[in-house]
ZASE-146123 format. One record per atom (N, C-alpha, C): z, x, y. Coordinates in steps of 0.1 Angstrom, whole numbers, plus 5000, padded with zeros to 4 digits. Layout:
ZASE-146123
ZXY
...
***
This chain:
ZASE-146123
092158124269
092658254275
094158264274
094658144277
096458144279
096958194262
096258114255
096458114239
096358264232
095258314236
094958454232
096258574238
096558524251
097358614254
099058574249
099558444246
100358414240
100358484224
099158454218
099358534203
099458664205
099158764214
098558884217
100558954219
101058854227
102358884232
103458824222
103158754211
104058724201
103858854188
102258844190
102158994179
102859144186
102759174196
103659254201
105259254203
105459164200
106959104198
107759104184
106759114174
106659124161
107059284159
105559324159
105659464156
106459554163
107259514174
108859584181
109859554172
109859454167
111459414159
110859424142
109759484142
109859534126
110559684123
110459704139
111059824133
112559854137
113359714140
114659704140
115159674127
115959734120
116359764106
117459874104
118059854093
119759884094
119559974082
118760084081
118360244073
119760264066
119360304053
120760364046
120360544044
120860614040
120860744030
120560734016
119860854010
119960843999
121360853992
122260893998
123660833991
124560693994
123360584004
123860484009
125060474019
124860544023
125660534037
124660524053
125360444062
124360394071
123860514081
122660494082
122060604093
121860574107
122560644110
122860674131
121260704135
120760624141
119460614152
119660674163
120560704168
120660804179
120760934179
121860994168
121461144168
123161164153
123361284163
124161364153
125961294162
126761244150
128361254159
129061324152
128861304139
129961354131
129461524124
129761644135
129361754130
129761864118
130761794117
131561824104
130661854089
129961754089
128861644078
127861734081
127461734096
126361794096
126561914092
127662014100
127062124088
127462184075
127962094073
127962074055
126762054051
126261934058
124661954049
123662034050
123762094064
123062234068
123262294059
124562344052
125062454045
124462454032
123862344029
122962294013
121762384012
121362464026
119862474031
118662354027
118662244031
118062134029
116662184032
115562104028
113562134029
113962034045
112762074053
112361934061
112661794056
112161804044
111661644041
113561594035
114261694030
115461654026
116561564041
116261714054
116461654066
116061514069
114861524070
113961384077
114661254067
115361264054
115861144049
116961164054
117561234056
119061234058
119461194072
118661264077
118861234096
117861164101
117061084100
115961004103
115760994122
116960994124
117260964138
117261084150
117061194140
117261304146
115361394149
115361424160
113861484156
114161684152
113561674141
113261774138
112361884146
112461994152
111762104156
111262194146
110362164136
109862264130
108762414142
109362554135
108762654146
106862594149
106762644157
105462624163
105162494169
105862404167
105962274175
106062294192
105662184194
105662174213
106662064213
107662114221
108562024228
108761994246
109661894249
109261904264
111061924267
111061934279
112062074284
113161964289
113161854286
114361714290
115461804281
116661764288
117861784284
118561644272
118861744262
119861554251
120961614251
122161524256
122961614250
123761484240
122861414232
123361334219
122361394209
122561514208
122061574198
121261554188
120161444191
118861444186
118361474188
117861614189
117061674187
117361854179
117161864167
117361974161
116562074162
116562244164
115862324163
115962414149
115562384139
116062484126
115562644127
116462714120
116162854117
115962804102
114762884097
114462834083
114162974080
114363004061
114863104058
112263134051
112363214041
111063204038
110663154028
111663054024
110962904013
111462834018
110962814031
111162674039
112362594042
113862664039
114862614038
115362634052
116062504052
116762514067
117962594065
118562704071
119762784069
120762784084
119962704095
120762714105
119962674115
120762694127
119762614140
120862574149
120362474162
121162434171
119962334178
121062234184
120562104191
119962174208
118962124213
118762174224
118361984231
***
């Protein structure tokens, strides 16, 4: 019993620190797990009108609100959490952190 729960608590120990890892960009520069600091960048790359999927590599750390999504009503104010205005071929053209 002791044994099972020992492997049970080393495998959960595992699968926590696999997902500790030091993420780059596709232009190799390192990605912030917390949110947005440097807004400068951000909206320059807003300004690109990026897809979702261009976001989701670029800001990994940031949660994306695509419309129709359910969110819950907690306050961030480290700006992980994005709400995009997207134009009608899916491009992100603007938005704000809530």
């Amino acid at each position: 019993m002791r044994t099972r729960l020992l492997a049970l608590s080393i495998l959960g120990v595992a699968v926590a620190l696999a997902g500790c890892h030091h993420g780059t960009r596709p232009d190799g520069s390192s990605v912030d797990k917390k949110g947005v600091t440097d807004m400068a960048s951000f909206e320059s790359f807003i300004g690109t009108h990026p897809t979702a999927e261009e976001f989701k590599k670029m800001y990994p750390g940031v949660q994306l609100m695509l419309p129709g999504m359910i969110s819950t009503m907690e306050m961030r104010y480290d700006n992980s959490r994005f709400f995009p205005q997207m134009d009608n071929g899916g491009h992100i053209v603007g938005g704000d952190f809530h």
